[in-house]
Every structure is written in C-alpha cells, then in structure tokens.
Steps between C-alpha positions, in 0.01 A plus 500: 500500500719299286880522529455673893671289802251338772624803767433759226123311388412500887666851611248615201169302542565601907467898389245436256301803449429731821261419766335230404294210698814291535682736672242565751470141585900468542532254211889446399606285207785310619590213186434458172603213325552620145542095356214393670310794482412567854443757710473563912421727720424558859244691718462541887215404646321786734199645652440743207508152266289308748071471466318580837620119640835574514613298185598618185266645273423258190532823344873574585539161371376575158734849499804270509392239283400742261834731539688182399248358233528837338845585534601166342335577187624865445891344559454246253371692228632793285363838728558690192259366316240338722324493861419190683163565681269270753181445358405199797620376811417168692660546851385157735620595875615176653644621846447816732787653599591795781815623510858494338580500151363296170671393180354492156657356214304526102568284225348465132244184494474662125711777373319577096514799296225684610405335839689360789375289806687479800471328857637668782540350818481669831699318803582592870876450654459137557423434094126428606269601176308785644334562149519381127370768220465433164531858268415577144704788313394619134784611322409828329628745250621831662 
C-alpha cells in the first residue's frame, strides 16, 4: 500500500473484502502510523462478545488481536506479490472486561522477508492492558 495516504490505507483495510469476521464483531481501524508502523483499531464490547459470565470471550479477544496482527503485515508488504498469513497466536488474557469499547494497537517485534511477529495489545478506556498477543505471519508468494 505504498504511496496511499493514512485516510485512504484505513478507508481500504475498513472495507476489506465482504462479510468477514471483523465486521461482525464491529472492529474499526482508526490509526495507522505509517513511520512507526502501527496500527489500531477498536471493538465494542457486548453480550454477543461476552462467554456465559458476562465478560468478554477470550475468544473475541483473539479476533481483534488477530485482525490487527494480520492486517499489519498485508500493509507493509507488496499485496501484489505476496500474502501475510497467521500460522500461531499466543493471546494471555490479563483482565475481564463487560462493557464499552477496547483498543488494540499491533506493532512488528520482527518484520523479515518471509515472516513477521507482532504484539498486539488489547486495552479498555482507562489504558488498563486487558490483553497482550504475540502473532506470527509467514510471508508467502501469491
């Protein structure tokens, strides 16, 4: 996605492909930090992202590290000739959390030729680390 403006990467990567996982769960890219190479997004937490306590699904968690984790990879790499695909994800939940909205934010730990590792962490409004994921993309041919 070289040469395209922060607005245009994120007005893409938010209507990436058609109904897809990400839109279900209401995640939104909101930055990207094309120097630093970072990108966040947000989801709401609600019932249908909850487990049967009432807190959010460990599961949901991993969606939206995973969203970001991959989507970092495919923007820094050239789409026309490769794919940036998870092949293993470490997700350690460190808080619960009930309601209102979390933030996730990826970076590169290791960005290499043919496989990048990212951490993504997961916070609530207050900046509180809900969850901290570590995510391993192989870069591969198209």
């Amino acid at each position: 996605m070289k040469g395209q403006t922060k607005e245009e990467i994120l007005a893409f990567i938010n209507n990436w492909g058609g109904e897809t996982l990400a839109k279900a769960m209401e995640i939104k890219f909101i930055d990207i930090d094309l120097e630093n190479e970072t990108l966040t997004a947000t989801m709401p937490v609600l019932p249908r992202t909850h487990q049967p306590f009432g807190i959010m699904h460990g599961g949901a968690s991993c969606v939206l590290a995973e969203t970001l984790g991959s989507s970092l990879s495919n923007i820094f790499i050239d789409g026309d000739k490769y794919y940036g695909v998870g092949t293993n994800i470490n997700s350690n939940h460190l808080r619960s959390k009930k309601d209102g909205i979390v933030t996730a934010t990826a970076r590169f730990i290791r960005k290499g030729k043919t496989m990048h590792v990212s951490e993504i962490e997961i916070r609530d409004e207050k900046g509180t680390l809900i969850n901290h994921t570590t995510m391993t993309n192989n870069i591969i041919n198209r």
